[in-house]
mmCIF file of the N, C-alpha and C atoms, coordinates in Angstrom:
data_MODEL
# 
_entry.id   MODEL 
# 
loop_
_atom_site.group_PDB 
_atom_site.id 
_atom_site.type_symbol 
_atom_site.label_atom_id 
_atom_site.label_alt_id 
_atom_site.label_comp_id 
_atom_site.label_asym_id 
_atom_site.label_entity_id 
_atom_site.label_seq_id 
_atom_site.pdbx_PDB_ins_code 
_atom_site.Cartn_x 
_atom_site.Cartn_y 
_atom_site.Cartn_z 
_atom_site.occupancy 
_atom_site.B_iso_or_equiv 
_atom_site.pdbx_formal_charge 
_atom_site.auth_seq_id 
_atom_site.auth_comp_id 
_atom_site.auth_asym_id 
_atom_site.auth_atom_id 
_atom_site.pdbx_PDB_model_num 
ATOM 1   N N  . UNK A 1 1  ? -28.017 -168.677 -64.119 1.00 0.00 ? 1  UNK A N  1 
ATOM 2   C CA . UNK A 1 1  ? -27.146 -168.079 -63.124 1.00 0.00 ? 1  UNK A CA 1 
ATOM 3   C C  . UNK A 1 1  ? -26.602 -166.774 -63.686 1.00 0.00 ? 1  UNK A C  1 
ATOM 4   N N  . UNK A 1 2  ? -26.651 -165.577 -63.238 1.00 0.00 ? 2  UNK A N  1 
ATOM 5   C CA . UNK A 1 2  ? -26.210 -164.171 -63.347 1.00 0.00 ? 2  UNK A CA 1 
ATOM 6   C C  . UNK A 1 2  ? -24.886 -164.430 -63.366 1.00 0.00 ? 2  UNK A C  1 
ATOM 7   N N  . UNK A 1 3  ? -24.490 -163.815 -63.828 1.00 0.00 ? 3  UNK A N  1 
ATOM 8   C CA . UNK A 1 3  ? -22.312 -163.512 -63.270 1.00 0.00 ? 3  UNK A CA 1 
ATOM 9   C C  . UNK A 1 3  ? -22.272 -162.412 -62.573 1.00 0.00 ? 3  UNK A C  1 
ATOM 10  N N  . UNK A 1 4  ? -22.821 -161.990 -62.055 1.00 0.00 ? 4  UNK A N  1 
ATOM 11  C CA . UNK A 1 4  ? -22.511 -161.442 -60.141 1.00 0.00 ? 4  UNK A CA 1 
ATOM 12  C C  . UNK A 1 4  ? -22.618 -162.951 -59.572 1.00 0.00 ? 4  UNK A C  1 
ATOM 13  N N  . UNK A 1 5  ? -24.090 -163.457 -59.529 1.00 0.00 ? 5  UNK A N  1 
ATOM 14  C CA . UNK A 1 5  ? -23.806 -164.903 -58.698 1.00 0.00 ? 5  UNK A CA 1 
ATOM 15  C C  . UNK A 1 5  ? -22.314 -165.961 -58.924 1.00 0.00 ? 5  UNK A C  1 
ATOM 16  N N  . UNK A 1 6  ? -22.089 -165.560 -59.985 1.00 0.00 ? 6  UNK A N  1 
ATOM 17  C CA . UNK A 1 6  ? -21.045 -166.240 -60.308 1.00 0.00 ? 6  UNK A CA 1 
ATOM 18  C C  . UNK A 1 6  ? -19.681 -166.136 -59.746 1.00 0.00 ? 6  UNK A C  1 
ATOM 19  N N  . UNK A 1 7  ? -20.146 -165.034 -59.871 1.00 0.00 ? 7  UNK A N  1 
ATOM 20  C CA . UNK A 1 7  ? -18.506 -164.053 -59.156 1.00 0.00 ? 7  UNK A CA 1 
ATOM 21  C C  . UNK A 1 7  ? -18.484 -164.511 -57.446 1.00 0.00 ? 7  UNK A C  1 
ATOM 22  N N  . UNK A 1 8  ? -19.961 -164.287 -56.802 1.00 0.00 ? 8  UNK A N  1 
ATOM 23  C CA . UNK A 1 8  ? -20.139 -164.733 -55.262 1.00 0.00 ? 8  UNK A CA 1 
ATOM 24  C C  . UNK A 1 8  ? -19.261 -165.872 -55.456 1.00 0.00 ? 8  UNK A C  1 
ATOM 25  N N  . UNK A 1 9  ? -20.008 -167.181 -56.094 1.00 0.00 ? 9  UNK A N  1 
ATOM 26  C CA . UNK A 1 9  ? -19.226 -168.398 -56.003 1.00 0.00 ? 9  UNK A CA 1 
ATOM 27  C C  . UNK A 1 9  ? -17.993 -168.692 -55.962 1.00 0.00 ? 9  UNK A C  1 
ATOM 28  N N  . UNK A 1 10 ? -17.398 -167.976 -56.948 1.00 0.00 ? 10 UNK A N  1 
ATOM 29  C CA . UNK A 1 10 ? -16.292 -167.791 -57.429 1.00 0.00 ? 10 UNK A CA 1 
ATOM 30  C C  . UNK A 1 10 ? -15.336 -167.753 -56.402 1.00 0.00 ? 10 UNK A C  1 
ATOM 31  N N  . UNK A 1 11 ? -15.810 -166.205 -55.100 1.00 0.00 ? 11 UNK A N  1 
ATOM 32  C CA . UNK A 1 11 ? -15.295 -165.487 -54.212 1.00 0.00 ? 11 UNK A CA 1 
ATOM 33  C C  . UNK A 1 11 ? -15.335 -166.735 -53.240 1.00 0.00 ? 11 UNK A C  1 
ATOM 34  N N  . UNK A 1 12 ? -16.520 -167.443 -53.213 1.00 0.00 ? 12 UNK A N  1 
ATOM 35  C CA . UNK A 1 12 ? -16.433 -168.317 -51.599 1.00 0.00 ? 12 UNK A CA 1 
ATOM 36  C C  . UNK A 1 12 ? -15.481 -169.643 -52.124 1.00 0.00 ? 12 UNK A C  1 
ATOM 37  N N  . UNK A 1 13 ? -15.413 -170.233 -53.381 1.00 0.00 ? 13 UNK A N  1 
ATOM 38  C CA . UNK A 1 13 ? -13.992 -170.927 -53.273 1.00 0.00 ? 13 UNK A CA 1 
ATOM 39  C C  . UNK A 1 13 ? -12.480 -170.303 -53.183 1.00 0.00 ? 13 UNK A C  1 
ATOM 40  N N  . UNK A 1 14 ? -12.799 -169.525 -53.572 1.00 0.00 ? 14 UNK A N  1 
ATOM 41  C CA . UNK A 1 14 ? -11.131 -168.432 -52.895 1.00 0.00 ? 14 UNK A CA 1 
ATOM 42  C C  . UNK A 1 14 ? -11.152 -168.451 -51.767 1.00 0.00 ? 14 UNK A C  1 
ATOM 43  N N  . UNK A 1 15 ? -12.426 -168.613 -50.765 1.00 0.00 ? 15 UNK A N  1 
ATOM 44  C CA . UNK A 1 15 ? -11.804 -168.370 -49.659 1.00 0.00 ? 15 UNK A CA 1 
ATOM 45  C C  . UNK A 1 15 ? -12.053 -169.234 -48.667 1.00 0.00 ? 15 UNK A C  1 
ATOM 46  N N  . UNK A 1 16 ? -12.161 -170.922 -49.284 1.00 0.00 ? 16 UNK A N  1 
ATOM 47  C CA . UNK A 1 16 ? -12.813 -172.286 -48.459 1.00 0.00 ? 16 UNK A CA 1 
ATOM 48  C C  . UNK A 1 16 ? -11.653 -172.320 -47.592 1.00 0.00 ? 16 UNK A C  1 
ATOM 49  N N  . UNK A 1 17 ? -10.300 -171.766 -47.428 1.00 0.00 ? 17 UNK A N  1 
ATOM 50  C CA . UNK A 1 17 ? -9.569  -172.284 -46.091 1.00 0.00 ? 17 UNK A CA 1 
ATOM 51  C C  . UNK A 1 17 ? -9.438  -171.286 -45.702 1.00 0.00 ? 17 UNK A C  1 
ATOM 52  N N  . UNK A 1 18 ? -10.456 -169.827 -45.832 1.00 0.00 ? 18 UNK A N  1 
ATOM 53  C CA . UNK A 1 18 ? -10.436 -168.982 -44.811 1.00 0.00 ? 18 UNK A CA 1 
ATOM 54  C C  . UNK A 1 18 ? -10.767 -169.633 -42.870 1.00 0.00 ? 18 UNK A C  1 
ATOM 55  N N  . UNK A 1 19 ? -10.432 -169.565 -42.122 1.00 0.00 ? 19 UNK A N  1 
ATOM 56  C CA . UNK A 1 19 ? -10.556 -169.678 -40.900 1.00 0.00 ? 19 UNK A CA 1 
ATOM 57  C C  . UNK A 1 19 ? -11.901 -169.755 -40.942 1.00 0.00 ? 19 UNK A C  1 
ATOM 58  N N  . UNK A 1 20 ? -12.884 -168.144 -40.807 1.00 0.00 ? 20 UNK A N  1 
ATOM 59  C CA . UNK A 1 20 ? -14.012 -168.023 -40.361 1.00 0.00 ? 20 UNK A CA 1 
ATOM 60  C C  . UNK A 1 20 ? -14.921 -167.535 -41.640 1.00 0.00 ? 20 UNK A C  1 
ATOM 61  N N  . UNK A 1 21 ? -14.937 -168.355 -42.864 1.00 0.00 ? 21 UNK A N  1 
ATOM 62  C CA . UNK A 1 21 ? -15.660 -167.732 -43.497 1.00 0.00 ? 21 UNK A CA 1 
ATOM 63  C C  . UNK A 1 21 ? -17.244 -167.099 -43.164 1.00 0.00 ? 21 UNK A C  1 
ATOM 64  N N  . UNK A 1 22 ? -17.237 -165.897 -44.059 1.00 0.00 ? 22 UNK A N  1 
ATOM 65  C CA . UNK A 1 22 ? -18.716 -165.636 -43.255 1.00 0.00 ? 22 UNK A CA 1 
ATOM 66  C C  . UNK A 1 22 ? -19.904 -165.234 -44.198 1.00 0.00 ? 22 UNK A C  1 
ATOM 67  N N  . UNK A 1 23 ? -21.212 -165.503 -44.798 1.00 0.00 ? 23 UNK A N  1 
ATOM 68  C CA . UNK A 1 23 ? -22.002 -164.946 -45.667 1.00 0.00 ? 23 UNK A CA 1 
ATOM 69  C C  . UNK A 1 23 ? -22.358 -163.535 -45.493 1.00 0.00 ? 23 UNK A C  1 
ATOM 70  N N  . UNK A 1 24 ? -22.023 -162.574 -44.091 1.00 0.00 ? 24 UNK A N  1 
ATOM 71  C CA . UNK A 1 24 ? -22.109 -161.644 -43.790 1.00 0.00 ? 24 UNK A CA 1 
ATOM 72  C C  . UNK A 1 24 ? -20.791 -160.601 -44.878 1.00 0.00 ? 24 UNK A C  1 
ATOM 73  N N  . UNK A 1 25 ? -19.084 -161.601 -44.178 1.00 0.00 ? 25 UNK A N  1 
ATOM 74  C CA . UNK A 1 25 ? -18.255 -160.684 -44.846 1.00 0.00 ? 25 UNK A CA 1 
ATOM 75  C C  . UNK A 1 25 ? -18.114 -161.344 -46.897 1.00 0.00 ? 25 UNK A C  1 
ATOM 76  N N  . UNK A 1 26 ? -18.520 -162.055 -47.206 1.00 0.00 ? 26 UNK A N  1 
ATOM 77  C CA . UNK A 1 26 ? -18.680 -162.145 -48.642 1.00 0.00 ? 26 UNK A CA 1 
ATOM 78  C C  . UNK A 1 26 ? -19.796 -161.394 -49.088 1.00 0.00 ? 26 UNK A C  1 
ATOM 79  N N  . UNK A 1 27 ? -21.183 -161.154 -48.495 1.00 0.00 ? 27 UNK A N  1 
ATOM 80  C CA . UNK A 1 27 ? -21.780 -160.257 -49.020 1.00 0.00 ? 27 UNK A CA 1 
ATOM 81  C C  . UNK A 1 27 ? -21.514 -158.639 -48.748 1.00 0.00 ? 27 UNK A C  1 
ATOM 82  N N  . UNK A 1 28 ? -20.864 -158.147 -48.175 1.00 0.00 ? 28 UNK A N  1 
ATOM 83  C CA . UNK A 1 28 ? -20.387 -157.142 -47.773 1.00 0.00 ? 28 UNK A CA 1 
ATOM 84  C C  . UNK A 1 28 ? -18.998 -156.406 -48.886 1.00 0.00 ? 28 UNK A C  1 
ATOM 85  N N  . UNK A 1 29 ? -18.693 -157.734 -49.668 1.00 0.00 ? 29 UNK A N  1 
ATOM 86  C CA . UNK A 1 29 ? -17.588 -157.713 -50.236 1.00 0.00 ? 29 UNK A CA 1 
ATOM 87  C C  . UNK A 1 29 ? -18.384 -157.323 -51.361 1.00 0.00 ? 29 UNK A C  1 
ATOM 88  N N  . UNK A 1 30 ? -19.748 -157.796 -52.144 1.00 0.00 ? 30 UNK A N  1 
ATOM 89  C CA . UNK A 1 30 ? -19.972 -157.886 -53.127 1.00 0.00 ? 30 UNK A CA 1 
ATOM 90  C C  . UNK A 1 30 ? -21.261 -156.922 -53.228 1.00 0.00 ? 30 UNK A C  1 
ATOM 91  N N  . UNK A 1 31 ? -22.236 -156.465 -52.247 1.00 0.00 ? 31 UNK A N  1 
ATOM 92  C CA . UNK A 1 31 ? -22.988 -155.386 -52.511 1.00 0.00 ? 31 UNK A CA 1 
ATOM 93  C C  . UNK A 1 31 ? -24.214 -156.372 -52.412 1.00 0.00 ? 31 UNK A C  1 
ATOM 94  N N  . UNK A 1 32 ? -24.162 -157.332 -51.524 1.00 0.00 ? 32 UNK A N  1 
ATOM 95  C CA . UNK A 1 32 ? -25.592 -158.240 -51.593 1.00 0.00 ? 32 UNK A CA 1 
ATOM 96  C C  . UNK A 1 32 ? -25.904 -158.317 -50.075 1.00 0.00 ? 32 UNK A C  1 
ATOM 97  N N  . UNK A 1 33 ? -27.291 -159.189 -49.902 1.00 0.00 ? 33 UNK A N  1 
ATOM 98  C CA . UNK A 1 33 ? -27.278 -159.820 -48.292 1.00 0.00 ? 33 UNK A CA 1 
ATOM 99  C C  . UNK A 1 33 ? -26.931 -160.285 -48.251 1.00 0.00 ? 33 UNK A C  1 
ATOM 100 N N  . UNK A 1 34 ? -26.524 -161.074 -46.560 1.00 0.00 ? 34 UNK A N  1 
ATOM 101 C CA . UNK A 1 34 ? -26.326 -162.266 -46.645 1.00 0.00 ? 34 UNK A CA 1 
ATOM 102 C C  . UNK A 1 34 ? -27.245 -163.526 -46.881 1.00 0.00 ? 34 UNK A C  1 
ATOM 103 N N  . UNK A 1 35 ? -28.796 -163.139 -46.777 1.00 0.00 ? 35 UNK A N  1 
ATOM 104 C CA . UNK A 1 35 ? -29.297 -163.955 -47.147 1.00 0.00 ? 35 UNK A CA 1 
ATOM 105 C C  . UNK A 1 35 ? -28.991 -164.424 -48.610 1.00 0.00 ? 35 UNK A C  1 
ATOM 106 N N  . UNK A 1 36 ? -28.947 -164.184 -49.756 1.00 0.00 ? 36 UNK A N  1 
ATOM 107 C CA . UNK A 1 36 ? -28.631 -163.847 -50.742 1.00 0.00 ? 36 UNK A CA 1 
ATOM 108 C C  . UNK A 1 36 ? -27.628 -165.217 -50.689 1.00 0.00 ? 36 UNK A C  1 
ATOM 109 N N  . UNK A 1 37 ? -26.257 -164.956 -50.456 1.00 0.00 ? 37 UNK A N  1 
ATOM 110 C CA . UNK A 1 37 ? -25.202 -165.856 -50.590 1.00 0.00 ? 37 UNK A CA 1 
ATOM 111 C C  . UNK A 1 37 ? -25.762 -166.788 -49.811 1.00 0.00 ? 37 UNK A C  1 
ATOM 112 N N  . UNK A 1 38 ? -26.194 -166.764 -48.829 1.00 0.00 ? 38 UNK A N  1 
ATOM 113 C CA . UNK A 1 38 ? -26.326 -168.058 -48.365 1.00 0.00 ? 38 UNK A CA 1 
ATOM 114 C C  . UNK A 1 38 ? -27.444 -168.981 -49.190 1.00 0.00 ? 38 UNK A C  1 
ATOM 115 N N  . UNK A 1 39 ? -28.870 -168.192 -49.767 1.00 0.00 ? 39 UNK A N  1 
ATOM 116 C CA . UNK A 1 39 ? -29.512 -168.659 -51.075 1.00 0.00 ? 39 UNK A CA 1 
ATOM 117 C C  . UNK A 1 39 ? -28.323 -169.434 -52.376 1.00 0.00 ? 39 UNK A C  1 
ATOM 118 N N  . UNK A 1 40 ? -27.222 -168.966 -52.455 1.00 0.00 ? 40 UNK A N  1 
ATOM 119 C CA . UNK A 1 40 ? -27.079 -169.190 -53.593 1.00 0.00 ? 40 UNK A CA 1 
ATOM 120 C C  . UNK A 1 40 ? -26.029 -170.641 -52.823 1.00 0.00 ? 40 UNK A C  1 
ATOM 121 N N  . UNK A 1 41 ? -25.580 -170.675 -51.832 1.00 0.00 ? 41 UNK A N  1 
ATOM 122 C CA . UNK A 1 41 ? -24.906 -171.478 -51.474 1.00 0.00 ? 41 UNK A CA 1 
ATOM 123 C C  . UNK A 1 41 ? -26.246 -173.155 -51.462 1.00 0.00 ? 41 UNK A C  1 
ATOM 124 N N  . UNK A 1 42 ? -26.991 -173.276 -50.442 1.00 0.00 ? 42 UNK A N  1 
ATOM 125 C CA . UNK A 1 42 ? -28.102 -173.594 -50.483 1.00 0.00 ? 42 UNK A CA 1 
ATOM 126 C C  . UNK A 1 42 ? -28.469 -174.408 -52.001 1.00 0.00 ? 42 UNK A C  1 
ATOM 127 N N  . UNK A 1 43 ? -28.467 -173.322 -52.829 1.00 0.00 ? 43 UNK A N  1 
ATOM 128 C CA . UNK A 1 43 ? -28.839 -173.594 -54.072 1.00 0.00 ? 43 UNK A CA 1 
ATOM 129 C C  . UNK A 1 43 ? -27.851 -174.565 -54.883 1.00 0.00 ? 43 UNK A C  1 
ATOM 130 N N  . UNK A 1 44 ? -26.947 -174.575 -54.811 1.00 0.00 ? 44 UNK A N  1 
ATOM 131 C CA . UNK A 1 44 ? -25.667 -175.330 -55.177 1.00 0.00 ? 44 UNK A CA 1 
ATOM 132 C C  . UNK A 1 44 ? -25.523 -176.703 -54.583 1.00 0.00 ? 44 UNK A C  1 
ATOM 133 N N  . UNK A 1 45 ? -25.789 -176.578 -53.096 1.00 0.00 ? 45 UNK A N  1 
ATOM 134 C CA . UNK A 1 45 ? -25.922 -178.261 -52.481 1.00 0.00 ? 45 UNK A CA 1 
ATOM 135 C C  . UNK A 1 45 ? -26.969 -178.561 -52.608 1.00 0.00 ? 45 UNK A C  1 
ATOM 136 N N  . UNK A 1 46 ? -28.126 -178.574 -53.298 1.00 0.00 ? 46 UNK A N  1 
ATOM 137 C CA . UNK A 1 46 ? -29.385 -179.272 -53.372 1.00 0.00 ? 46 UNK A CA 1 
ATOM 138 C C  . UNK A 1 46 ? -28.818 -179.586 -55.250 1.00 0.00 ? 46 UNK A C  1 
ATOM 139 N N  . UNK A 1 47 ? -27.961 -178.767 -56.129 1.00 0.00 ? 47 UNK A N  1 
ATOM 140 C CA . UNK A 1 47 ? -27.739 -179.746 -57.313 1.00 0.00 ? 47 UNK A CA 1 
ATOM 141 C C  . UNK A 1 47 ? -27.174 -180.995 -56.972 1.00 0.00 ? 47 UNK A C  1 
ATOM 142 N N  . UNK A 1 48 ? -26.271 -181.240 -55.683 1.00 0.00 ? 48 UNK A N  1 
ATOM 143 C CA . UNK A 1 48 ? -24.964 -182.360 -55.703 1.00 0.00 ? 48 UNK A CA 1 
ATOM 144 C C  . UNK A 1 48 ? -25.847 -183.005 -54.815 1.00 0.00 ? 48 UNK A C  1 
ATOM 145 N N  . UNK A 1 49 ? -26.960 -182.645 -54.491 1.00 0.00 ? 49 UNK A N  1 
ATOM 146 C CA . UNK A 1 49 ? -27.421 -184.058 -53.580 1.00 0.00 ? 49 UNK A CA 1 
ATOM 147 C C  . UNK A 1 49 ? -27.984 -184.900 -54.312 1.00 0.00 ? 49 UNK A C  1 
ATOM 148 N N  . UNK A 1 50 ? -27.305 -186.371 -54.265 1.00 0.00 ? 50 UNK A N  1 
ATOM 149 C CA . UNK A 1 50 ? -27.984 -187.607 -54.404 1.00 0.00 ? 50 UNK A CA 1 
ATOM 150 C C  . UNK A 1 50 ? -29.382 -188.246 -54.285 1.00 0.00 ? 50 UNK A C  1 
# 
């Protein structure tokens, strides 16, 4: 894992009781797509699945 990805992660638990979180405005925040965050999100629930 990079630490930019890290930092994404980082950014989307800061902002889990945002109202409308969005992979559009977190990548916008950080200089990525949104495909991108949503890859890395993706990537994170396939470690915790059972």
């Amino acid at each position: 894992m990079s630490i930019g990805s890290q930092t994404i992660k980082a950014d989307i638990l800061r902002h889990l009781d945002d109202p409308s979180p969005s992979a559009v405005m977190i990548a916008a925040r950080h200089g990525v797509s949104a495909r991108y965050v949503n890859m890395l999100v993706e990537t994170e629930d396939s470690k915790h699945t059972v």
